[in-house]
KETOR-895088 format. One record per residue (C-alpha): y, x, z. Coordinates in steps of 0.02 Angstrom, whole numbers, padded with zeros to 5 digits, always signed. Layout:
REM residues N
YXZ
...
REM end
This chain:
REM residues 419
+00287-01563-01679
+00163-01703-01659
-00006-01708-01600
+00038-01530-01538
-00142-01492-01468
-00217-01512-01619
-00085-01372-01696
-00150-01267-01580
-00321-01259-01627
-00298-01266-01811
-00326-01100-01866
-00182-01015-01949
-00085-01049-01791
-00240-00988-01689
-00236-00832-01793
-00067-00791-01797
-00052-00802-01608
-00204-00705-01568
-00157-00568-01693
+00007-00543-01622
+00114-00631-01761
+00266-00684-01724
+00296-00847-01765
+00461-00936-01808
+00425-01103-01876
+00279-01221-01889
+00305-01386-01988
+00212-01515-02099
+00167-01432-02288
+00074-01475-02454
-00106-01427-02419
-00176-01243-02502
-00346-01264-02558
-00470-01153-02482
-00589-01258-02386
-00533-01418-02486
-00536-01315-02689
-00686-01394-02738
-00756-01566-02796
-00804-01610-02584
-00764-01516-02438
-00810-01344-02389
-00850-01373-02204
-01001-01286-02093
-01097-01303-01961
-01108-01125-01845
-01098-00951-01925
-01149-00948-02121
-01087-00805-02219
-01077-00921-02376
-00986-01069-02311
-00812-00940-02369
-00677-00936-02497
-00605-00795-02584
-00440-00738-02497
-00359-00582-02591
-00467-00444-02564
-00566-00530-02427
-00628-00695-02370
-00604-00836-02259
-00723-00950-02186
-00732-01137-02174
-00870-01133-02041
-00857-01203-01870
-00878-01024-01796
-00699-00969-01866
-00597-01029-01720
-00682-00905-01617
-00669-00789-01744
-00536-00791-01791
-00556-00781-01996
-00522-00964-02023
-00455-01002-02218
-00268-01070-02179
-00342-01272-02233
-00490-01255-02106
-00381-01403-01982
-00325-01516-02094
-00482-01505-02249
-00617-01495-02092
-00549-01561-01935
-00451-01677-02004
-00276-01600-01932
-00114-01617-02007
-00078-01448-02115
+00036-01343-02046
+00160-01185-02109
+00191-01041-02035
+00339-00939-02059
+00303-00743-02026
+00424-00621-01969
+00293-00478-01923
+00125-00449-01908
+00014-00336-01805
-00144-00403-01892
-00291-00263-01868
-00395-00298-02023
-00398-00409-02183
-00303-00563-02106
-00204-00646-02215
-00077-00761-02186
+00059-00890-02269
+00232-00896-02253
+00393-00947-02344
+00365-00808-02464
+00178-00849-02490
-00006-00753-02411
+00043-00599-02314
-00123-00489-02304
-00160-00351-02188
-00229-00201-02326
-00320-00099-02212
-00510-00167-02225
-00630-00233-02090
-00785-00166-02046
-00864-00337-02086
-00800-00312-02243
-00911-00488-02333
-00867-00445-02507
-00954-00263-02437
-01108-00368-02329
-01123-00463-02489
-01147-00343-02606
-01274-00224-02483
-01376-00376-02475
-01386-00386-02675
-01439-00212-02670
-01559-00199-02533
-01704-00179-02656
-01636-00041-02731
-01559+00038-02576
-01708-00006-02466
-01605-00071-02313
-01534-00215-02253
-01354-00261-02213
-01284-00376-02085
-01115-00453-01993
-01113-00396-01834
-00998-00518-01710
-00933-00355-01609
-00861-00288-01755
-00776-00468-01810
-00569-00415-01836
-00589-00223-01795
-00545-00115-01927
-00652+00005-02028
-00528+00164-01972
-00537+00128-01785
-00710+00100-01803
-00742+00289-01879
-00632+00360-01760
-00699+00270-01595
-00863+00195-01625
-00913+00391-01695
-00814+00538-01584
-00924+00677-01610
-00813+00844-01707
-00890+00988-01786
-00970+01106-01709
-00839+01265-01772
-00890+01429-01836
-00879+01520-01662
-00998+01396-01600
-01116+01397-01719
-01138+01591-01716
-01152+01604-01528
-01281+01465-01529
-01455+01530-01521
-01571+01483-01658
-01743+01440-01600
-01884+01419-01734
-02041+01319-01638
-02201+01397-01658
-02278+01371-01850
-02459+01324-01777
-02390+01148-01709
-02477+01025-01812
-02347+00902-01897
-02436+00699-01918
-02356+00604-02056
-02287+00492-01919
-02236+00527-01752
-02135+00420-01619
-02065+00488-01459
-02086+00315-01398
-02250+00278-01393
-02320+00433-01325
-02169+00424-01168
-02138+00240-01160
-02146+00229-00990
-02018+00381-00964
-01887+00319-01067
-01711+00241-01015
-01635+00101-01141
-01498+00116-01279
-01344+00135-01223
-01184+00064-01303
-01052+00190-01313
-00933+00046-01335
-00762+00051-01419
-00738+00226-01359
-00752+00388-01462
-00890+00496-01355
-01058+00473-01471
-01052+00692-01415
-01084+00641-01241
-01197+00496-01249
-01323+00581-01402
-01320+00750-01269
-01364+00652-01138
-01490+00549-01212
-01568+00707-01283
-01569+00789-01096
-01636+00651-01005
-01791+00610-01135
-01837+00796-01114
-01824+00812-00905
-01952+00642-00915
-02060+00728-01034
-02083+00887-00944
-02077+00812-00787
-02241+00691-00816
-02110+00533-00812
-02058+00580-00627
-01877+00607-00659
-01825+00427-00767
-01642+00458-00771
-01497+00359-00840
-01354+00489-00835
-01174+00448-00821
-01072+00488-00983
-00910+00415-00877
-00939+00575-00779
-00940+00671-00907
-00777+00615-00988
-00687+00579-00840
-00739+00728-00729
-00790+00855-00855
-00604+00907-00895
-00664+00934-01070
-00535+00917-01172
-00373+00813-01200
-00427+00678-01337
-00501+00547-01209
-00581+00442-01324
-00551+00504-01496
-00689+00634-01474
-00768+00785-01424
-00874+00944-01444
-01046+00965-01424
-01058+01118-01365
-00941+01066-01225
-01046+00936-01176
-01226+01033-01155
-01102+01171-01070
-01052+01048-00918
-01232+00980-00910
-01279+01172-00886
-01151+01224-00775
-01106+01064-00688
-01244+00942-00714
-01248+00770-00763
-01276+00603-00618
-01353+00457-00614
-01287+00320-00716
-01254+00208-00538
-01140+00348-00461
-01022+00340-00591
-01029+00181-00706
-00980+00165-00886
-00812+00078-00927
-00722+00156-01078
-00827+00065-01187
-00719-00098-01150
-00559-00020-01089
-00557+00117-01238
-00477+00248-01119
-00521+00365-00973
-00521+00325-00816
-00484+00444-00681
-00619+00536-00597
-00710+00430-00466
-00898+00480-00404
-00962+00385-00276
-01044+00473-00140
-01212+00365-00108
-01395+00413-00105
-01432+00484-00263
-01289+00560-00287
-01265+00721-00235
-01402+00781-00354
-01356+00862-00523
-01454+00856-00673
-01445+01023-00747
-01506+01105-00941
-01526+01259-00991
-01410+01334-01132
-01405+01232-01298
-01479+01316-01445
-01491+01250-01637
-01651+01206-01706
-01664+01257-01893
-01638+01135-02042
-01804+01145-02114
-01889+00977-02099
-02039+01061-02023
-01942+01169-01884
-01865+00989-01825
-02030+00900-01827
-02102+01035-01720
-01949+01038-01603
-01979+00882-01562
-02164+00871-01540
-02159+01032-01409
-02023+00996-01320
-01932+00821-01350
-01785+00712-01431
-01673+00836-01529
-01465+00790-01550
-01418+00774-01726
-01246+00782-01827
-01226+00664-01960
-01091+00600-02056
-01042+00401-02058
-00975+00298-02183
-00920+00123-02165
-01085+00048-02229
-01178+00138-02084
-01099+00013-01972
-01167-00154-02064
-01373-00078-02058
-01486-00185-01985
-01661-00119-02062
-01748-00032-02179
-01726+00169-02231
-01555+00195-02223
-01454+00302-02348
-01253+00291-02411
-01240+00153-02540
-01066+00258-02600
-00989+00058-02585
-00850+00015-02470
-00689+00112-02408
-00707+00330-02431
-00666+00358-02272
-00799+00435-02146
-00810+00524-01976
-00926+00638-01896
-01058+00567-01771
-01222+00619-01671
-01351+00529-01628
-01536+00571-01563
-01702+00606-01679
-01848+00549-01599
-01981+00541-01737
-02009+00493-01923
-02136+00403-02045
-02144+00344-02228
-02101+00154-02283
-02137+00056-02446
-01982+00059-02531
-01964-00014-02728
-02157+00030-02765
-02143+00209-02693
-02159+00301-02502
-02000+00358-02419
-01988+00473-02272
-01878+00451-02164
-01817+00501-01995
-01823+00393-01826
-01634+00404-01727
-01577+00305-01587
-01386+00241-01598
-01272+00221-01450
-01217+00061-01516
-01311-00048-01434
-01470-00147-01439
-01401-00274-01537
-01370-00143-01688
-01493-00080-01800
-01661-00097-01740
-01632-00126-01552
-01529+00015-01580
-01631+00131-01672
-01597+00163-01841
-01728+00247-01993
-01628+00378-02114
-01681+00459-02263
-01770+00617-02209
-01769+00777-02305
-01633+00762-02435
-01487+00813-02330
-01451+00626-02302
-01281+00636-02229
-01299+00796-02143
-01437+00710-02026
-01534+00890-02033
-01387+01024-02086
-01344+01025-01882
-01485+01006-01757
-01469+01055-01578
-01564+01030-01392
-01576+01125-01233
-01733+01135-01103
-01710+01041-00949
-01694+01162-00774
-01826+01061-00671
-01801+01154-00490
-01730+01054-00367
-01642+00949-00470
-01669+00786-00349
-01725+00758-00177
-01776+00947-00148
-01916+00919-00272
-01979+01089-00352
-02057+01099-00528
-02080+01214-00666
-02012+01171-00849
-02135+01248-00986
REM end
């Protein structure tokens, strides 16, 4: 096979290696026109969303940012780099999303869809008038597949019918005065920790519980106490239950925060995220860490609009269920609400409500809710996220819940009272 280290890098091969395909047989072969269809070349500079073809139900891309991605159209070498084509015979493929390739028999394509689905990106984008937000590729998501994605990027399952009726219901006082916008952020900036990325692991009902619980022991405690806490704890020493990363209960998470306590973040550092399993329990012992974090029982705060808005104005941050659908993933900005495109599937996730507002949206004033994601800083917002707010948008207000922070001695021998 001649110039053999150019093979290498021309991207069908690339792909079928890195995808796990096994591959028999790779020899010279009339050219298929993806890059090289039209009247001159279809070759890019970088990352462009248009510089693609039409493959099947997906796309391929003739940009120079394919190698590393991996979504190369099966000419890319020889139309753009000038390579000699190649063929690739396919026996198997473990392909995780939308990856087609050729063999003998012509284009094999994966059928289970990616979460940067373009054809799905491309169409948001169209719509973002009328929807009133904004779409976006996201490279963490290049190759993964929209089903793994709502079962481990989400992780959070129903609270059950038990739960819910042992769960106290607290209504806030009615003589809180409600502004028409309100940020958590701006009146505790100082007391806040950043957005944390729960990774490719499915625990968004430990990292929106712990969120919730450390916003609320800065508030009450005047910014003193500005704790990261350790979700690793929590899923690797919490005993919790059996699905690792595939999820978890709410309810079980506020219980080991009131009966165990959460740590710092530094005593027990987050890895899942990357390894997408559970390690076993290992707490370091250092300064710092001896102290537990503890909160009071977890009660649900009612659906109304105005009991939530209250909630959080008294005493903090509230946890929220909502339910995800694959477009959730591609939202960049704007006021977020299902554009009923893309695959059916969806998955049940929380996340944190810190405020709300109104925004301009196709000549008329939305409301909408303020949430912070544990997806990262690079998703969203820097990892916030604005929802619709008082039309049952995905659930965001049918399951609210928060717990007061237990401020005695809970680091150093420092006393306090919680109001």
């Amino acid at each position: 096979m001649g110039g053999e280290g150019v093979h290498v890098r021309s991207a069908l091969l690339v792909l079928a290696v890195a995808m796990g395909v096994e591959v028999l047989q790779v020899q010279g072969m009339d050219e298929i026109a993806f890059c090289g269809k039209g009247p001159s070349p279809l070759c890019c500079v970088g990352h462009q969303d248009n510089c693609s073809v039409a493959l099947t139900e997906d796309i391929c891309f003739c940009d120079s940012a394919c190698e590393d991605n991996f979504d190369c159209c099966p000419d890319y070498g020889p139309v753009c780099l000038g390579e000699e084509s190649l063929s690739v015979e396919v026996r198997s493929t473990s392909v995780k999303c939308d990856v087609c390739t050729h063999s003998a028999s012509g284009l094999i394509c994966a059928e289970n869809h990616c979460i940067n689905d373009q054809s799905l990106i491309n169409e948001l984008r169209r719509r973002k008038n009328q929807l009133g937000w904004t779409a976006s590729f996201y490279d963490k998501y290049k190759a993964e597949d929209v089903d793994e994605g709502l079962r481990q990027l989400t992780g959070t399952m129903g609270p059950t019918r038990i739960v819910l009726e042992r769960v106290e219901v607290k209504k806030p006082s009615s003589s809180i005065y409600i502004p028409a916008e309100y940020d958590f952020r701006k009146s505790f900036k100082e007391r806040l920790t950043s957005v944390k990325d729960q990774g490719w692991c499915g625990a968004s009902w430990v990292f929106s519980t712990l969120s919730v619980a450390q916003d609320r022991l800065a508030m009450v405690s005047d910014g003193r106490y500005r704790v990261s806490f350790s979700a690793q704890d929590v899923l690797s020493c919490g005993n919790l239950g059996p699905n690792g990363c595939l999820g978890g209960h709410l309810d079980r998470a506020w219980h080991y925060l009131r009966m165990t306590g959460a740590l710092p973040e530094i005593c027990n550092a987050y890895e899942s995220g990357s390894t997408r399993k559970l390690p076993i329990c290992r707490t370091r012992t250092g300064t710092g860490c001896q102290a537990h974090y503890k909160s009071g029982p977890v009660y649900r705060v009612p659906g109304k609009v105005q009991d939530i808005q209250r909630e959080i104005i008294a005493n903090g941050p509230v946890q929220a269920v909502m339910t995800v659908h694959p477009d959730f993933f591609l939202y960049k900005t704007g006021v977020y609400s299902h554009s009923e495109l893309g695959s059916p599937h969806s998955a049940a996730h929380s996340v944190k409500l810190l405020g709300w507002g109104e925004d301009l949206v196709n000549g008329k004033m939305v409301k909408y809710w303020l949430a912070e994601n544990s997806w990262g800083r690079a998703w969203g917002e820097g990892g916030y996220f604005k929802i619709l707010r008082g039309k049952g948008e995905c659930g965001i207000e049918s399951y609210v819940f928060a717990a007061k922070p237990v401020c005695h001695r809970v680091a150093h021998g420092l006393d306090m009272e919680c109001t």
